[in-house]
C-alpha positions in Angstrom: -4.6 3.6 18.1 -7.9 3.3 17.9 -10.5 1.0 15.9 -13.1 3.8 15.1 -17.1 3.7 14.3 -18.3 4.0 10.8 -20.0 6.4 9.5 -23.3 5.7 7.6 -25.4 6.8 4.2 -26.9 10.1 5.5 -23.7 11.7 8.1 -22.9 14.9 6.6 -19.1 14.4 6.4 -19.7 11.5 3.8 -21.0 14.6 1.6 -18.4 17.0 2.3 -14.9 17.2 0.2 -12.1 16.5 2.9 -9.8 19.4 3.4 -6.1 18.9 2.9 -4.1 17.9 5.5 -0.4 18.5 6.9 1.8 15.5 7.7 3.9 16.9 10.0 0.8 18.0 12.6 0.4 15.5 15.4 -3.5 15.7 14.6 -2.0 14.0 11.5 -0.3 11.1 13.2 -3.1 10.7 15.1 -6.2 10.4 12.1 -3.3 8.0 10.2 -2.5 5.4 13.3 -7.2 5.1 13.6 -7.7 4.5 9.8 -4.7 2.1 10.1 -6.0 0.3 12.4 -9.9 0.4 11.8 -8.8 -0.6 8.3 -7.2 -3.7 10.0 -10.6 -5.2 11.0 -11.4 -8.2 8.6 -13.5 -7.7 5.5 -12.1 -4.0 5.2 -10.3 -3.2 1.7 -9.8 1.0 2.4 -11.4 3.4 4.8 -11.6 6.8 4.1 -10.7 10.1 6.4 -14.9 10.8 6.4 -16.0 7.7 7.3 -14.6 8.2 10.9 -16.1 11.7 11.1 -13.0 13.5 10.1 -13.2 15.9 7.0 -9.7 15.6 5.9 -8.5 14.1 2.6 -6.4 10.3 3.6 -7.3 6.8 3.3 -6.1 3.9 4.7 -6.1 0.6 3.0 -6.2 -3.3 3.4 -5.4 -5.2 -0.1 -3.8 -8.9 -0.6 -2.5 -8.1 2.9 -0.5 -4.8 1.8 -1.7 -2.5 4.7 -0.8 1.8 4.4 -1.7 4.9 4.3 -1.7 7.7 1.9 -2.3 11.8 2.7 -3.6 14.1 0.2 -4.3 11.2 -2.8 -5.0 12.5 -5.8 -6.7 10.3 -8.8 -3.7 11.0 -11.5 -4.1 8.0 -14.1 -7.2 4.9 -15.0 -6.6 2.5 -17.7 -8.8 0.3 -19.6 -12.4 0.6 -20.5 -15.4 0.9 -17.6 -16.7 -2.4 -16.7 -19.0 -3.2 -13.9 -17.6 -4.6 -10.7 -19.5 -5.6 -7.3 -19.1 -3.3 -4.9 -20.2 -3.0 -1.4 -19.1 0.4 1.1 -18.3 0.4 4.7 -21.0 3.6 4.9 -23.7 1.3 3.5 -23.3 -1.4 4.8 -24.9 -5.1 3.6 -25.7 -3.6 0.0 -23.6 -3.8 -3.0 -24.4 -2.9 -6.8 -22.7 -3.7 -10.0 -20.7 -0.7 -10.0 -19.1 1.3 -13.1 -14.7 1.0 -12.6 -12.0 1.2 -14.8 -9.8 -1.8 -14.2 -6.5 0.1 -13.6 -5.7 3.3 -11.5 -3.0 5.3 -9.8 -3.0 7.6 -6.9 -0.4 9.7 -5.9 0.2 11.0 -2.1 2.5 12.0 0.2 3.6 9.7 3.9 3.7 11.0 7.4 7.5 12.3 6.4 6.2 14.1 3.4 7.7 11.7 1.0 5.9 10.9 -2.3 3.6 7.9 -2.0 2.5 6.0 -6.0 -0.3 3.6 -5.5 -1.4 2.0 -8.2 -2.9 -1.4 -9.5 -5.7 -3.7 -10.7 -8.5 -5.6 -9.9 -9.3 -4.9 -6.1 -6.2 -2.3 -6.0 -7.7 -0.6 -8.9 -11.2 -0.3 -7.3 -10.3 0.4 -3.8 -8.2 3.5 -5.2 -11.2 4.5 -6.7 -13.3 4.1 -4.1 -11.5 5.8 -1.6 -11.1 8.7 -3.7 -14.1 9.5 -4.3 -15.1 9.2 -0.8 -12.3 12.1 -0.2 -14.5 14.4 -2.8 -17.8 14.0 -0.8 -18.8 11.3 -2.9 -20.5 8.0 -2.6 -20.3 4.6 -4.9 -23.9 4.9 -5.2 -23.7 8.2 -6.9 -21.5 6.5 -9.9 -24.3 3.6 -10.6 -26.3 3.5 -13.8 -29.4 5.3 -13.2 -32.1 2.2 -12.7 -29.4 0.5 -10.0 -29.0 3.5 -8.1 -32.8 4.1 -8.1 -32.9 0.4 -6.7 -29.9 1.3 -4.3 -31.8 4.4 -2.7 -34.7 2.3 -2.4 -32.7 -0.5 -0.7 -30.7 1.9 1.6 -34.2 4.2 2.4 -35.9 0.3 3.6 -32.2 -0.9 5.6 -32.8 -1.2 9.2 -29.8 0.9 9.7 -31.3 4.0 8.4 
């Protein structure tokens, strides 16, 4: 197991939809064991599959100290009516935005063994699941801001010293 480097606004595989994967391929076991334990560093809700470099659609998560995986999520059900929420990323890191969420969501996966995996939840749950998912379409939180804070995002991100 490995604690592995983020990747930042601007790598390529943050942009690109992760492919499926196979749980019973060791490559499998492998990507699972490093997002479970770069997820483990403090301060870390969920990492995705692309933010360690690897194209492939799984996230790990870190929420009220429930720790897991899930292969191939897929975004089945949100509740309630969008409301803002702070929100920070991993992959741009020291920024966060009020950030469009709806407060209740449910993913649905499959485990190492290729048995069904429901996550689902509010509050932090809710937006982590979110998060994460849209991360495995190639997607970035600061593509879902209201127009004026994402203009102020890409203006924060373009003047980071990380970038």
């Amino acid at each position: 197991m490995t604690v592995r480097e983020i990747r930042v606004f601007g790598d390529p595989v943050l942009r690109t939809a992760g492919d499926p994967v196979d749980p019973a391929d060791p490559a499998t076991r492998q990507l699972v064991e490093d997002l479970v334990e770069t997820v483990r560093v403090p301060g870390r809700a969920g990492v995705a599959a692309c933010q360690i470099g690897v194209a492939a659609r799984a996230f790990s998560y870190n929420v009220d100290g429930d720790v897991g995986y899930v292969l191939n999520p897929v975004l089945v059900e949100v509740r309630g009516d969008v409301e803002l929420v702070d929100e920070g990323c991993l992959s741009v890191p020291g920024l966060g935005y009020p950030t469009p969420r709806h407060p209740w969501a449910r993913v649905e996966g499959v485990d190492l063994d290729g048995g069904r995996v429901i996550l689902e939840g509010s509050g932090l749950m809710a937006q982590m699941l979110q998060h994460e998912c849209a991360h495995l379409d190639g997607r970035l939180y600061v593509q879902a801001l209201e127009k004026d804070m994402r203009a102020q995002a890409m203006a924060d991100i373009r003047a980071s010293a990380w970038f």
